[in-house]
Structure formats: structure tokens, C-alpha cells
N, C-alpha and C positions, 0 to 999 in steps of 0.2 A: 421487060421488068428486071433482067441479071444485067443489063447495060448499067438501069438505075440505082439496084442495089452496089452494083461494083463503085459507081461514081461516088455514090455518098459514104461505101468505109472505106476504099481505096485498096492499095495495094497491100498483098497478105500481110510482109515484111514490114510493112510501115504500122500497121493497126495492134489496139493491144486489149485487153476487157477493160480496162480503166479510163477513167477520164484525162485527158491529155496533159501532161507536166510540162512545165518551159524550162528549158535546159538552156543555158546559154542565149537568152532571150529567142529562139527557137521552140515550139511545140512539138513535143515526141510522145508516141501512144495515142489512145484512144482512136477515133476515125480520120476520115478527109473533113466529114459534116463538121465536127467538132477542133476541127485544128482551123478551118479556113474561118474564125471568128462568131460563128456561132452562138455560141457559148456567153460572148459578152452581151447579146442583144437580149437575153434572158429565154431563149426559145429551148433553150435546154436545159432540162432541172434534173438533178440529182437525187433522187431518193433511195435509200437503202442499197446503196451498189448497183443500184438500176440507173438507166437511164430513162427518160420520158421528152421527144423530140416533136416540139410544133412546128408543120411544116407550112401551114392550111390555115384556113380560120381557127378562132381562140374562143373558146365563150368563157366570159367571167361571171361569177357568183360575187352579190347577187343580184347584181342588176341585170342581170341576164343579158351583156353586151356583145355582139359577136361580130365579129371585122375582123381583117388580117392581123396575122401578130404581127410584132415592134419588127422584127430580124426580117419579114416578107416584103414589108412595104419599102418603095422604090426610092432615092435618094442619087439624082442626079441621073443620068442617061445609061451609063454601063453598069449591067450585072457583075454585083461580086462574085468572087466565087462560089461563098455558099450561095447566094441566091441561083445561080446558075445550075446548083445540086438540087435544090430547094423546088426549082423548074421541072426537071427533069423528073422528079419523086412525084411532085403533085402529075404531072400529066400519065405516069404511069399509072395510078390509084385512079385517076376520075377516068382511064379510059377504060380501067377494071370495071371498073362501077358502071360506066355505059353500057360495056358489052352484056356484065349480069342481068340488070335490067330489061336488055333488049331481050335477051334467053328468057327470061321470066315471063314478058309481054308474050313472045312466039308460044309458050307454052300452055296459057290462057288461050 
């Protein structure tokens, strides 16, 4: 899980609380999730100085549609780099999710 989190904000130095500025056609601040293009796919939304990061399924209101968001789904043979982050985050949560379950069931 500190493998996953490290991959998606990156290194201390490089990260900032804000969302990433382009300096010199370069990205500086914000995370690794957010500099490796993220951001364009729409999977990361800005509200109030916060962040809100889809990494997973999406469900829209109101048609109640739920499929992978735009930035997960596949486009040619090689993982980008976010998707690679993107990887790594979802297998960390769904193995969380496994194991609580399975503790839940054993506990029953």
C-alpha cells in the first residue's frame, strides 16, 4: 500500500499541495498522478483546493451509468504512465477490499 501511495505522489521534493503549473512547457507541483497527464482525461476534478481523483469506475447521475472513467480505459498496447499508477492504486484498494471481506466472512 506505501509502494502505491509513494508511486502516485512521487517523490517528497518534487510534490506540492496544489495542482501542477507548467513552467516552461514542463509540469511542477502537485503529484506524479497529476503531472503524468491525468488531469487532461478529466479523472481529476478540482473543487475548493481539494482534489477528487477517479481511479476506478465512475457512476454518472442520472442515468446511473457506471464503466471505467475516460483516463483508465486502454488506447493502444502500452500503459501510460498514469495508467501504470492508476494500476497499481486500484490493485492495492481491491486487495484491501478482499482481505476485509474475507476477515468479515472468517468472523461469521
Amino acid at each position: 500500500m506505501r509502494s502505491a501511495r509513494d508511486e502516485s505522489l512521487g517523490p517528497l521534493d518534487e510534490r506540492g499541495p496544489n495542482k501542477p503549473e507548467t513552467i516552461n512547457g514542463v509540469p511542477v507541483g502537485g503529484t506524479t498522478l497529476e503531472r503524468t497527464g491525468l488531469a487532461e482525461t478529466g479523472d481529476i476534478i478540482y473543487v475548493k483546493g481539494g482534489r477528487s481523483v477517479n481511479i476506478g469506475l465512475s457512476l454518472q447521475k442520472p442515468n446511473n451509468v457506471t464503466a471505467p472513467s475516460a483516463g483508465g480505459k486502454m488506447q493502444g498496447e502500452e500503459l501510460s504512465e498514469h495508467q501504470k499508477i492508476r494500476k497499481s492504486l486500484l490493485q492495492v484498494s481491491l486487495s484491501s477490499y478482499l482481505i476485509n471481506e474475507l476477515l468479515i466472512c472468517l468472523r461469521t
